[in-house]
N, C-alpha and C positions, 0 to 999 in steps of 0.2 A: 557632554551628552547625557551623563547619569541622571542631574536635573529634570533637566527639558525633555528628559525620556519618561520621567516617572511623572512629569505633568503631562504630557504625552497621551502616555497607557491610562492614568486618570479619566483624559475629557473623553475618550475614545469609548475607556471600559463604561463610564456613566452615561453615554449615547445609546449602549445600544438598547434594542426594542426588543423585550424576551418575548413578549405575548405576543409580537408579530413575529419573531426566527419558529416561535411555537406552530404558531397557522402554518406557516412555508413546510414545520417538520409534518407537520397533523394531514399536509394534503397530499403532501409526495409519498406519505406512507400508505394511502388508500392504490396505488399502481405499482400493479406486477412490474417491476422497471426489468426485466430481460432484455439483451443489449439487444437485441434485434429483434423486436417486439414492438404492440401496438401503445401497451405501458410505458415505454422507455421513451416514446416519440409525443404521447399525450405529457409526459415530465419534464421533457423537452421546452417543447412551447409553453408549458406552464411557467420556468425559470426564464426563459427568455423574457416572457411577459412582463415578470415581477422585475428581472433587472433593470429592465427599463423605466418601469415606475420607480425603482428608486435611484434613477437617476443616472444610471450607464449607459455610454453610448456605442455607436457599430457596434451592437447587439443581432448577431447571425446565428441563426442553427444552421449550420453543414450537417449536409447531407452526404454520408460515405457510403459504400456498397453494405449491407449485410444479405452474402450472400456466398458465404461458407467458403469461398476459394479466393477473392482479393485478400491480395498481402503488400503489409506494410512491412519491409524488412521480414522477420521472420512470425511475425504477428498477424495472422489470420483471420479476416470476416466472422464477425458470426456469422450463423446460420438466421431469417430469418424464422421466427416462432415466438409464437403468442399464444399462451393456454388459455381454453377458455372454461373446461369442469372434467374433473376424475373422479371417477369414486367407482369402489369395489364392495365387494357385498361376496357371502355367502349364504344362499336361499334358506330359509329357516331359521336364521342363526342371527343372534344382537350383535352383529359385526359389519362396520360401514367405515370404511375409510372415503371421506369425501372431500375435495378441493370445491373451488377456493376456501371454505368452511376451514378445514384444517392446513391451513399456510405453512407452506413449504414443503408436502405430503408429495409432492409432482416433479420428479425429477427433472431439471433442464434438460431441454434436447428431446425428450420425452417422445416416442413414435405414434400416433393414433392407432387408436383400436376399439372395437364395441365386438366382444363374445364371450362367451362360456367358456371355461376354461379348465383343466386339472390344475394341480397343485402340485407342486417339486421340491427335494431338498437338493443341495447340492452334493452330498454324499452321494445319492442313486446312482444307480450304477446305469441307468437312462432314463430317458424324459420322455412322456408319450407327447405328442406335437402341439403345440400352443401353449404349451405347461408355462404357469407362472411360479417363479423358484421363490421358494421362501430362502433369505439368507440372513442369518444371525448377527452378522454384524458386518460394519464397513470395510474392514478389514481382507474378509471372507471374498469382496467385491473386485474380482483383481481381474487384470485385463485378462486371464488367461482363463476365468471364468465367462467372462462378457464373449469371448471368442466360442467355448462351448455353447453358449444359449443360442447364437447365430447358426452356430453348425448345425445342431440338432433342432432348433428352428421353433426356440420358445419364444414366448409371447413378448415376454418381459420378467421384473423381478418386485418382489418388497422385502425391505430389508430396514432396519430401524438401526438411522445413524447419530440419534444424541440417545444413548439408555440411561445415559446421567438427568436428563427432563422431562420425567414419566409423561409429562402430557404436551409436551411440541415436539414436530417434528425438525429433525434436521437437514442441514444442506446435502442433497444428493446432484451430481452432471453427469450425463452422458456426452458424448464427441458430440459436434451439429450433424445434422442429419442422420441421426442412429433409427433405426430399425428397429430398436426395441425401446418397451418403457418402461420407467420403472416407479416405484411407490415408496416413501418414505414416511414408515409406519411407526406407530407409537407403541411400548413394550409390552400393552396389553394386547395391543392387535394383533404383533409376531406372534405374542402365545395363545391367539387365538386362528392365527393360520398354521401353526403349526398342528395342533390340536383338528383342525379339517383338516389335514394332511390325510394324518394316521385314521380318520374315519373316512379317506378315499373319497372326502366330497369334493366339489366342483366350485368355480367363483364366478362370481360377474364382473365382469370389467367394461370400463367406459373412459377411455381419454380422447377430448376432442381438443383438437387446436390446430392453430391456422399458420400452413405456411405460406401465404400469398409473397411473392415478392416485394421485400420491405427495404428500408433505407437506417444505416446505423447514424443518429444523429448527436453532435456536437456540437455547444453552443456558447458563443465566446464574444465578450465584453469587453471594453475601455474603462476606465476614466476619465470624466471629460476633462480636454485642453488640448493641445497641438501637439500630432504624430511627431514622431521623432524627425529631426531637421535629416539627417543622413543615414542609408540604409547603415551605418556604422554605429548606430546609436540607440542604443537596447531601450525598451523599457523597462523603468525601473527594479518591478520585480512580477510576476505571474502568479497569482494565487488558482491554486487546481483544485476540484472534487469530485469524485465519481457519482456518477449519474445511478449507475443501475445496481440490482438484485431485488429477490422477489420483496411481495407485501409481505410482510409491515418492513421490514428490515429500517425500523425507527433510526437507530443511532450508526448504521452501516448502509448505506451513507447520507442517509435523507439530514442527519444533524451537521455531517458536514458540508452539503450544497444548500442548508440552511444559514450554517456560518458563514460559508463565502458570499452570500446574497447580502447581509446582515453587516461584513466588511464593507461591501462593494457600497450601500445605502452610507455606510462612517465616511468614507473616502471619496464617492462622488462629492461630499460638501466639503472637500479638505481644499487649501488651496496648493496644489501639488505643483513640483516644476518638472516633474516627470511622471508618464501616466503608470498606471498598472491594469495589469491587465487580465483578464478570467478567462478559465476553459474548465465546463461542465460537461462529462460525455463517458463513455462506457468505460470502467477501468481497465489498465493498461491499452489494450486494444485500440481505442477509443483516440487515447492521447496519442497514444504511435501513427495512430493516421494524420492527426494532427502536428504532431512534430514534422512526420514526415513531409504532407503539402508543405507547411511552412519552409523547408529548408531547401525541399526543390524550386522554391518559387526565389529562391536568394534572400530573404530576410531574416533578420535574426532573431533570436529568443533574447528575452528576455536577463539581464543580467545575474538574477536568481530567482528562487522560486518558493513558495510554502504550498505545501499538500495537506489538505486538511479531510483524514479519515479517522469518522468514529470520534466523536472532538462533544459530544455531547452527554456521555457515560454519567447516570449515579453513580459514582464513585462505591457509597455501601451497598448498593443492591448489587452493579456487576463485578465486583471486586477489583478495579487495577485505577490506578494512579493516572491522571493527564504524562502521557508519554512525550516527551522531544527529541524526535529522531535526529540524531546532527546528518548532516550534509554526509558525503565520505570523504575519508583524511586524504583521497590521492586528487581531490580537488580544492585546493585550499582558498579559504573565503569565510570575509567579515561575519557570516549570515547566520551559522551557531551561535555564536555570541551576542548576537543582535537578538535572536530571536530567545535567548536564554534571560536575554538581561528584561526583556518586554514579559516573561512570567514571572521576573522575579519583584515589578513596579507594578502589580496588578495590584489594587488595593487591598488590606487583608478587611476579610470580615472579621475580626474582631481586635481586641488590643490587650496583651498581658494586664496582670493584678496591677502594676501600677502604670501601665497604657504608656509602658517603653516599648515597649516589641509589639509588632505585629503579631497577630495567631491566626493560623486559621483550621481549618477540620479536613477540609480538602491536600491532597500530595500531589506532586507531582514530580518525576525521574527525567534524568536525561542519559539516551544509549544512544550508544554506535549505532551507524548507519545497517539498516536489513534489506530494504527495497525492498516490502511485499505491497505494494501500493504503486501510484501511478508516478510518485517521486523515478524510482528506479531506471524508467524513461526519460526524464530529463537531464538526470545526475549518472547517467551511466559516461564514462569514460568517451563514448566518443560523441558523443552529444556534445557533452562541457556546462551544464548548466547544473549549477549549486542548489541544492535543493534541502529544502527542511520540515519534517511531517511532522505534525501534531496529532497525536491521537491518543487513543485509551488501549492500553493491554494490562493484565491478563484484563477477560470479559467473559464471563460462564453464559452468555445467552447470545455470541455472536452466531453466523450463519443458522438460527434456527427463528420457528416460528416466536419462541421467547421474545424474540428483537422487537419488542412494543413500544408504545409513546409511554408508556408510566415508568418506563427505564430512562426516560430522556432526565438530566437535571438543566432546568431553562440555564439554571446562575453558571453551573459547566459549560453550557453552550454560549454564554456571555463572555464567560472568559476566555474560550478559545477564537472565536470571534475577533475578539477586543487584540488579543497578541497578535494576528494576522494582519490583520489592520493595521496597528502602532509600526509594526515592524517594516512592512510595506511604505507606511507616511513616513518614517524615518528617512530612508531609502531616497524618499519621493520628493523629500523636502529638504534634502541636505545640502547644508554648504562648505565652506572652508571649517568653517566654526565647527560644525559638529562632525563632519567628516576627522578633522583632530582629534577631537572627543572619542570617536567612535575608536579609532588608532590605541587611545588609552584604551579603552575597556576590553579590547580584544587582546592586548595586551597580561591583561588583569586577568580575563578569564582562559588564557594558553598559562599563564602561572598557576594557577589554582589547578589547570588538569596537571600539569607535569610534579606539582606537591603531590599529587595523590599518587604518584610512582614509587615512594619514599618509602623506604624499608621502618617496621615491619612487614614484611610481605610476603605472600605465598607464590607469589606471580612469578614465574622462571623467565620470564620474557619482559620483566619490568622494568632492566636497562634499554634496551631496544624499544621500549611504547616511550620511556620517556625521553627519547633522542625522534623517535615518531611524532610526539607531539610537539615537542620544542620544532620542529622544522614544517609542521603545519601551521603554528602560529607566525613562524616565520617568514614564511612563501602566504600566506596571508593578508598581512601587513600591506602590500604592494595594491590589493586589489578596493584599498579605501582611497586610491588616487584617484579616480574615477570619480569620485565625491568632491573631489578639489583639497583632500588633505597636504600638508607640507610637506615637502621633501625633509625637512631636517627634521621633523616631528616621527615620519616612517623608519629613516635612517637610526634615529636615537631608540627607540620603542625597540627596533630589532636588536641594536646592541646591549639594549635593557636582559632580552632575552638570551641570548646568546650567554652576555656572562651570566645570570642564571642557569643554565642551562651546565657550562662549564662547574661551576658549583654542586649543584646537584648530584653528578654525573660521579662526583668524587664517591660518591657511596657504593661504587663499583668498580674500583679502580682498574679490573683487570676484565671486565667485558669481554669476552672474545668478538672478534669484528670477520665474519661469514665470508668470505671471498668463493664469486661465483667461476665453477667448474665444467658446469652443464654446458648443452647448446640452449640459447635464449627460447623463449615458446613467445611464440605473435598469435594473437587472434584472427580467426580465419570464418568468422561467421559475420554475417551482415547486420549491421542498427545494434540496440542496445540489448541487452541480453537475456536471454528470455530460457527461462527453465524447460516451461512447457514445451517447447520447440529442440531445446535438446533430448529429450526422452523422447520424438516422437523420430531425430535422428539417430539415437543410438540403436547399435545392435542390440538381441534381444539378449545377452547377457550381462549387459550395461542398462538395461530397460530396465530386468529383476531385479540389478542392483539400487538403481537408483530408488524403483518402487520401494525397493528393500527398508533403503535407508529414511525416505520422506514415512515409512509407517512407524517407524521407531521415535521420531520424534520432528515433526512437521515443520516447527517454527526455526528451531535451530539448523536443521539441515535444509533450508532453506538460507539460513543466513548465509552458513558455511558456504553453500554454492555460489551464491552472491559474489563474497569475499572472494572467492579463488578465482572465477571468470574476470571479476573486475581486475585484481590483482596483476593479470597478465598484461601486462605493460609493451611488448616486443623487446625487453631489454635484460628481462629477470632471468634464469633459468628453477626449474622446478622448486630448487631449493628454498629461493628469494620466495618465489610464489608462495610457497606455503608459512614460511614464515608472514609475509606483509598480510598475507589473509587476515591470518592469528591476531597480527596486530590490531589491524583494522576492522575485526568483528568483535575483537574483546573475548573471543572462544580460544578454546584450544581443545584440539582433538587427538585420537590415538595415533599414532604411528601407522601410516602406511593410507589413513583415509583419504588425504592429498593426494598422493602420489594416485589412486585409482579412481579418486573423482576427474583429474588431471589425466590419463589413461582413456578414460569414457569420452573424455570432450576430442582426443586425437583422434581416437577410432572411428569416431563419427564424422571426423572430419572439422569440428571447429575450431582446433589449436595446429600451428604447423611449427617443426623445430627450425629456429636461426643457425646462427654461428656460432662457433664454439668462441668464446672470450680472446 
C-alpha cells in the first residue's frame, strides 16, 4: 500500500480546487450559523446544494427539533434564535458597541431588550433594576453571578472575553432560553463602561432577535454507487463537519465543511467499491441526533470516521501545526495509521539542496485522542465507531470575531482535504492486495509508537503505554480483515509485534503489574459522553468543582474528563481508571484529581459500583 498510497494522496492532493473550497469558505462565512438559527438553515441548503453539484448523491437536510428540550441521549435541542442587531451606546459619549458590525459582540442565547438602563459592577453591594453589570473578565462570569442578575432582576451583562485581541470580540453563551443578555465588548469599551459607571450615567440598549419556532438542520450525502447489500455492511468510512458558529467564524468550521465538500467533489469521480458517506450539521448536538435516528432505525455506521475541524489554519498567522487526533486506544483500528500515513505522502512543496528529501514549511503533530469535536460522538465507547480529527491547535484567533477569510491558507485547506479523501478512497477501494499492505503499515507505525517508549525518559508510566500500545496495534491488526487481508499476513504482523514488544519491554524488567482491589465502576448514564450534561447533573459542589477546574486550564481538563469517562469500562475498578485514563490522554495529573472527578460522576448518578474482583 505505501506505493499506491503516495500515488493516491498525489492525484487526489493535485485535484483539488482551492479557488472553489475558497468561494464554499467566503460564503458560509457571510451567516450567523447558530445551531438553531435562520443562518445555520440558509448554510444548510447552501451545502446541500453545492454537494450535489459536485456530484453526491441522497443529498437530505433533516430537519430535527430546535426547540430547547428534545433530547438525544443526554444532548439537548437548541433553543431556536436568530439575532438579528445589538448595539449599546452611552448618550453623549464616543461609545457604540454594535452587532453585526462588531462579530461575535452578542452573546448566544442572548434575551431581547430595547431600554435605558444603569450600570453595575459586580462588587455592589446591589443593583438598582434593569442594571447592566459591567464584568472584567470571563472568568468573573460564573454561574453564581448569572444567578444574582436574575434575582435582582438586571437587564443583562458586557464583559470582554479575548483582552488578548484589543479589537475582536470573543465567544460569549448563555443556556437557551436565558432571560438575560449579554455583550461581548472590546478593552477599550469595558474601560469605557466602566468609566460611565463611576459618573453614574445611564446606557442604551437594543438586542433584537427572533425566536420563532425553528428546525435544527443536518445534511448528509453518499457517494454515488450501490447501498450497501446487507444492513450488515458499513459504509466505508463517514467524513463529518460542523455546520455552525457565528460570522465569520472562517477556519471554525466553514474551512472544514469547505474540505468536506472539496473531498466529496475527489471522491464522487473515484471509482469506489464502497460508498462514503457525509454529515454536515450543528456540532456535537447536531451529530447525536444524527447518530441517534440512525441507530434507532437499525442501521449501522459507518466502519470509521474523519472529523474534519478547523483543517484550514495559516499555520504563521494562527500559530499551531495541522493536528491528527488518533482515534482512542480502547478502540482499536487501521484508521490512525492510515490516516497518518496519507499526511505523510502529501507532496512536499519543496526539495532539499540536493532534491533528496522532501522540505516543507508547513508542520504537522500527531495526539491522543480529546474529543472536543463531533468525533467524540462516534468514537465514544458505546457507539463503537473509530474516529480521526484533523485539525489545527494551538489557534490565537479561534472562537473570536479574529476568525476571518485572510486566516484561511487555500494550500492548508488542500491538504486537509486531500488526506480525507485519500484516506476514505483507500478504505473505499481496497482489496486483498492493499488490505495486506495496509496490515504492513500499521504494523510499521504501532512499532514507531511503542520505540518512542524507550528510555531515556521522564514518563513514569512508560512501561504500561508501551504494553498499551503494543496491544492496540495488536487488537488492530484484526479489523483489516474486513478489507479482505490474509489470515497468515494478520497472524504473522501480530507475532511481528508481540516479539517486539517482548524485546522492548526488557528495559523494565521489573514493571510492577496493578491487580485490581476496588468494586469495578459501570457507566450509568445514557449515549456518548457529554461534559456539559454532567455539570448540569452534578451537585452544586461538584458544579464549583468542575467550573473550578475547566477555568484553570480548559483544553486539558477537558481531555482528562474525556479520558476518565471513556475509561470506565464495567470491568476496571477506580484504580485501573485512572491509570488507562493517563495512558490514553498522554497526561498525567496530581494525586487525588481522579479519584474526585470519579466521585462527581457517582454523586450525580452516572457511574455505579460492580463487584468487588
Amino acid at each position: 500500500m505505501p506505493t499506491d498510497l503516495a500515488d493516491l494522496v498525489g492525484r487526489i492532493h493535485h485535484g483539488i480546487d482551492t479557488d472553489e473550497a475558497m468561494r464554499w469558505v467566503t460564503r458560509l462565512a457571510t451567516e450567523d450559523r447558530h445551531q438553531g438559527s435562520a443562518g445555520i438553515a440558509a448554510a444548510a441548503d447552501y451545502v446541500a446544494g453545492e454537494a450535489e453539484r459536485v456530484g453526491l448523491v441522497d443529498v437530505e437536510v433533516l430537519g430535527f427539533p430546535a426547540d430547547g428540550r428534545t433530547a438525544w441521549w443526554t444532548f439537548t435541542a437548541p433553543s431556536p434564535w436568530t439575532p438579528r442587531a445589538a448595539h449599546l451606546s452611552v448618550p453623549g459619549r464616543p461609545l457604540s458597541v454594535d452587532y453585526p458590525r462588531q462579530p461575535y459582540a452578542l452573546a448566544v442565547n442572548s434575551a431581547p431588550v430595547h431600554r435605558e438602563a444603569p450600570l453595575a459592577r459586580p462588587q455592589d453591594e446591589s443593583w438598582p433594576p434593569g442594571a447592566v453589570v459591567v464584568v472584567s473578565t470571563v472568568a468573573e462570569l460564573t454561574a453564581k453571578l448569572l444567578t444574582r442578575m436574575r434575582r435582582e432582576q438586571a437587564s443583562g451583562f458586557c464583559v470582554t472575553a479575548r483582552p488578548d485581541l484589543p479589537d475582536h470580540s470573543g465567544r460569549v453563551e448563555l443556556p437557551g432560553g436565558s432571560d438575560l443578555f449579554g455583550l461581548s465588548v472590546l478593552p477599550h469599551q469595558l474601560n469605557a463602561l466602566h468609566d460611565a459607571h463611576r459618573r453614574g450615567e445611564r446606557v442604551r440598549v437594543l438586542v433584537d432577535v427572533d425566536t420563532t419556532p425553528a428546525r435544527m438542520p443536518v445534511v448528509v450525502a453518499h457517494t454515488p454507487g450501490r447501498a450497501p447489500a446487507s444492513p450488515l455492511s458499513a459504509d466505508a468510512c463517514l467524513i463529518a463537519a460542523h455546520l455552525c458558529h457565528p460570522a465569520p467564524s472562517a477556519n471554525d468550521n466553514a474551512s472544514g465543511v469547505a474540505a468536506a465538500l472539496a473531498a466529496g467533489r475527489s471522491l464522487a469521480a473515484q471509482p469506489l467499491n464502497r460508498r462514503v458517506r457525509f454529515v454536515w450539521g450543528p456540532e456535537f448536538v447536531g451529530l447525536a441526533a444524527y447518530v441517534h435516528q440512525t441507530l434507532e432505525a437499525g442501521e449501522p455506521l459507518p466502519s470509521m470516521a474523519i472529523n474534519l475541524d478547523m483543517v484550514g489554519e495559516d499555520q504563521q498567522q494562527c500559530g499551531g501545526p495541522l493536528i491528527v487526533e488518533h482515534g482512542p486506544e480502547y478502540l482499536p483500528h487501521f484508521a490512525n495509521a492510515l490516516v497518518e500515513a496519507c499526511v505523510r505522502s502529501l507532496p512536499p512543496t519543496a526539495r532539499s539542496y540536493s532534491s533528496a528529501v522532501g522540505c516543507d514549511v508547513w508542520a504537522w503533530r500527531a495526539t491522543p485522542f480529546v474529543g472536543a469535536s463531533d468525533h467524540a460522538i462516534l468514537a465514544d465507547r458505546e457507539i463503537g465507531c473509530p474516529a480521526v480529527q484533523l485539525g489545527h491547535w494551538p489557534d490565537r484567533f479561534n472562537h473570536s470575531g479574529a476568525d476571518t477569510l485572510d486566516r484561511v491558507d487555500p494550500q492548508e485547506l488542500r491538504r486537509s482535504a486531500a488526506v480525507a479523501a485519500s484516506a476514505a478512497a483507500a478504505v473505499a477501494t481496497a482489496g486483498p492486495r492493499e488490505a495486506d499492505r495496509l496490515a504492513h503499515l500499521l504494523t510499521r507505525w504501532t512499532a514507531r509508537r511503542m520505540a518512542a517508549c524507550l528510555p531515556p525518559t521522564n514518563d513514569p508510566l512508560a512501561a504500561a503505554r508501551l504494553t498499551r500500545r503494543w496491544q492496540f496495534g495488536r487488537d488492530a491488526l484484526p479489523t483489516v480483515r474486513s478489507l479482505g487481508a490474509d489470515e497468515g499476513v494478520i497472524a504473522g504482523q501480530a507475532d511481528l509485534l508481540a516479539g517486539l514488544h517482548r524485546t522492548l519491554a526488557q528495559a523494565w524488567p521489573d514493571a510492577p503489574q496493578a491487580a485490581q482491589k476496588a468494586p469495578s465502576l459501570r457507566r450509568n448514564w445514557q449515549g456518548p459522553f457529554n461534559l456539559r450534561a454532567l455539570m448540569r447533573a452534578a451537585d452544586a459542589a461538584g458544579q464549583d468543582w468542575l467550573q473550578g477546574q475547566l477555568a484553570i486550564e480548559r483544553g486539558r481538563f477537558y481531555a482528562s474528563a474525556m479520558a476518565l469517562a471513556q475509561s470506565v469500562d464495567g470491568s476496571s475498578d477506580a484504580v485501573s481508571v485512572n491509570l488507562t485514563a493517563q495512558l490514553d490522554s498522554g497526561l498525567q495529573w496530581e494525586a487525588g484529581f481522579g479519584e474526585r472527578f470519579l466521585a462527581v460522576m457517582e454523586t450525580a448518578g452516572w457511574l455505579e459500583q460492580g463487584k468487588r474482583p
